[in-house]
N, C-alpha and C positions, 0 to 999 in steps of 0.2 A: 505559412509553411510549418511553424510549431505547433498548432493547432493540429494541423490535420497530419503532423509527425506522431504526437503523441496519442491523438485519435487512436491509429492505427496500432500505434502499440499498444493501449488499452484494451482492444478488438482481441486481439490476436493473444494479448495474457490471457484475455477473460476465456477466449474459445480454446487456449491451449490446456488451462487452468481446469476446463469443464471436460475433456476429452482427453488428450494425452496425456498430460500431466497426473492424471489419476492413477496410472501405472506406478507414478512415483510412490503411492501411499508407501509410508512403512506403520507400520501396526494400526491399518482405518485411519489414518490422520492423513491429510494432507497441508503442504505448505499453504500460506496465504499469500498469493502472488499479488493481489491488489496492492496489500499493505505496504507489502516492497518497493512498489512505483510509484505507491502517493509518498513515500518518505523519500524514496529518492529526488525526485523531483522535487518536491515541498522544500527537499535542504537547497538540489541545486537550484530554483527560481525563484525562492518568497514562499511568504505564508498566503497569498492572495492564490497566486497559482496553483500553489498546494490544496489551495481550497476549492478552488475551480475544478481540479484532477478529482481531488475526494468527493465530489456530486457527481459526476460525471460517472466515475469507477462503482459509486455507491447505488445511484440508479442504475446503472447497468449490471447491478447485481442483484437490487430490488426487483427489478424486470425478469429474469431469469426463474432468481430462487424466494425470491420473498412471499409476503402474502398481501404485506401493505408498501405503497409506494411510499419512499423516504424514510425510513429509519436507516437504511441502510446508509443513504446518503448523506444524514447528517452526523455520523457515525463517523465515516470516514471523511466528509469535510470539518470536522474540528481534529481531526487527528492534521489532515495537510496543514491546516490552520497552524496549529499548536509548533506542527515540526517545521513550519517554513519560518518561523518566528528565530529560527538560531541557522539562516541561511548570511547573516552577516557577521557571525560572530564567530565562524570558523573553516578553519583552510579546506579548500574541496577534495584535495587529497587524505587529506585523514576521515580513517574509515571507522574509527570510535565513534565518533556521534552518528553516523547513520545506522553502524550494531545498536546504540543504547536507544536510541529514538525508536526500533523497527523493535527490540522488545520493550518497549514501554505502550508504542502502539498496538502489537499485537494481545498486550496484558487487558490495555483499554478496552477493544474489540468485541475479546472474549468475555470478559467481565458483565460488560454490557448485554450482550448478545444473550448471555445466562439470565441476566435480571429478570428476566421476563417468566422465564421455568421457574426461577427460587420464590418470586413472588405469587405466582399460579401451586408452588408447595409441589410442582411436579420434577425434581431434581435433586439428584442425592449430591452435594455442592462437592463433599472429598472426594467420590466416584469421579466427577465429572473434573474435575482439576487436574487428580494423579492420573484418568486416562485420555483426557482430552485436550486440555487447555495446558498441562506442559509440554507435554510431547510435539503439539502443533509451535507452540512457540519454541523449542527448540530448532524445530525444524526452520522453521522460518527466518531466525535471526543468523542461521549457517549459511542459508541460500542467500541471503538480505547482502552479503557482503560479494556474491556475484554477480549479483544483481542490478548494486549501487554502482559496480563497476560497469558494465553494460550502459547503465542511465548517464553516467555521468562520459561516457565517450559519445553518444548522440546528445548529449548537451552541448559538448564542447565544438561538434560537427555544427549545431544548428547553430550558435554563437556562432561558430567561424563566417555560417552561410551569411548571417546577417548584416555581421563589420563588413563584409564585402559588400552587400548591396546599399548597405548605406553612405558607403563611401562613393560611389560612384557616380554620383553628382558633386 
């Protein structure tokens, strides 16, 4: 059932992400919805789960928009990795560490995602910071905090569904 719960949310960010959600742009930027559900998740499950979400979110975005299978993917599975690594160390109500995880994630992303332009020498690295890479992380780490809230009420749903059916023998 969690599998194919979060399947479906995956689906549905990535397709809402790629079509509707693009209305949202504010100045050519849009949020990163991925990174929102692999932190959510990553904090609410483990670092294992978060790592599973971030291949999963990562090839399904390699597949869309990329050129090569997998960077994407291992891109955003060491981000799940990394953020599900402090799923035991703090209260699922406080919503500080999924803000500071979702910008730190989203700083890693872009960072990353640029390497590739600044070492090809085709990127003006200030241009591409002051109009791209903060404005998207701003963006992202506003939305990250309704986001987390969303994720973390279908966690607490599928946890419910679970204690139930394990109880039942």
């Amino acid at each position: 059932m969690r599998i194919s719960i979060i399947s479906i949310l995956l689906l549905l960010m990535h397709a809402l992400s790629t079509t509707l959600f693009q209305v949202l742009r504010i100045g050519d930027v849009a949020p990163n919805f991925m990174i929102m559900i692999i932190v959510s998740f990553a904090l609410l499950r483990g670092s294992k789960e978060g790592c599973i979400i971030g291949i999963a979110a990562g090839l399904l975005n390699d597949i869309s928009f990329g050129t090569f299978l997998g960077p994407g993917a291992v891109i955003y599975a060491i981000i799940g990795y990394i953020c599900g690594k402090f799923n035991k160390n703090f209260y699922r109500e406080n919503f500080i560490i999924p803000f500071i995880c979702t910008l730190f994630s989203s700083l890693f992303y872009s960072t990353v995602s640029m390497l590739g332009f600044i070492l090809r020498g085709k990127i003006n690295f200030i241009f591409f910071t002051k109009s791209i890479i903060i404005p998207e992380l701003i963006y992202t780490i506003t939305l990250s905090l309704v986001i987390y809230q969303f994720a973390y009420v279908i966690n607490e749903k599928i946890e419910y569904n679970e204690r139930k059916t394990r109880n039942i023998f």
